[in-house]
N, C-alpha and C positions, 0 to 999 in steps of 0.2 A: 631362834637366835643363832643357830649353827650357821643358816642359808645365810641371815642378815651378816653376821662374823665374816664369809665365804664372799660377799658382792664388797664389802667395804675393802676387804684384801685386796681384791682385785681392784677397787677403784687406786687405794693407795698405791697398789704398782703400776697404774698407767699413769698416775701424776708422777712419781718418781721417772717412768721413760720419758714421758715428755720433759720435765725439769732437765734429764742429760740430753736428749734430743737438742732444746735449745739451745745448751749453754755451748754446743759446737758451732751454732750460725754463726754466721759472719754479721760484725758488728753493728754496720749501717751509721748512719747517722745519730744523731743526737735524738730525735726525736722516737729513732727504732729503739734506740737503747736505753729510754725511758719508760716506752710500751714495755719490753723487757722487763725491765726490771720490776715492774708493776703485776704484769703478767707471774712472774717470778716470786713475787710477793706471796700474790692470793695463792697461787700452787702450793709454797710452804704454808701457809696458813689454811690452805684445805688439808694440808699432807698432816698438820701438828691434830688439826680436829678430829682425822678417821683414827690416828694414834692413838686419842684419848678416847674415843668409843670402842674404839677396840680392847682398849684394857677394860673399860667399863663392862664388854661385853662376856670375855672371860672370865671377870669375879661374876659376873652372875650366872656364871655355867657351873663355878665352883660352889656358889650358894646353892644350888640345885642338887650337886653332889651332896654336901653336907647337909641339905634338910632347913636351912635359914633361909633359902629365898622366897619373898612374899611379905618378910616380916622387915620392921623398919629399924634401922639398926642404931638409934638413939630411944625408942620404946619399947621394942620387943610388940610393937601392937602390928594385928595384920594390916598390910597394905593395903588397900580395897582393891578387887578384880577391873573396873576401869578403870583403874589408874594404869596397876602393872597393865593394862593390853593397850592404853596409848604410852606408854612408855615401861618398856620392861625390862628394864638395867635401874627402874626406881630403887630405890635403895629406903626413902624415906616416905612414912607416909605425906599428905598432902597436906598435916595440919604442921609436921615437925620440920617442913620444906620449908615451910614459911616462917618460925621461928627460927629457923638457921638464918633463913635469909635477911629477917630485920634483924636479926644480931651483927648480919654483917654489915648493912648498912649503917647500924650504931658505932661500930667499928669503925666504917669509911669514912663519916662525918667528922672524926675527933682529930 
């Protein structure tokens, strides 16, 4: 998780160079400056994602420290071992993922 932590850093600071990179060019046209701003778009929207993986990935370095990582933290039941190894910032098991998740969809509908 350390390395994973270490690559995503680094990705978020070459979209942050390139985000200032661009925003120096010269304007161009109408049509440049709509690739821009699109281009611009997805940077901040890939830049908001490694943000949030990244805090994802420190509380689960901090679960580690304290002895809770693995366990889901709506049960207290273990996570199962393929879950956490395709995804290991789970937080939840695979059954109480899914009762979050139609709760929110019950949520979204009303």
């Amino acid at each position: 998780m350390i390395r994973w932590r270490e690559e995503l850093m680094a990705e978020a600071q070459e979209t942050l160079d390139n985000l200032r990179d661009k925003s120096y060019q010269e304007v161009g046209d109408e049509a440049d400056r709509a690739s821009r701003e699109s281009e611009h778009g997805l940077e901040l929207r890939t830049r908001d994602r490694y943000r949030k993986l990244l805090r994802k990935i420190e509380q689960a370095l901090e679960r580690i420290e304290d002895g809770s990582y693995g366990y889901c933290e709506d049960t207290g039941e273990a996570i199962g071992v393929m879950r956490l190894k395709a995804r290991p910032i789970a937080t939840l098991t695979i059954d109480a993922q899914e009762r979050r998740e139609m709760k929110e969809r019950v949520l979204a509908d009303r």
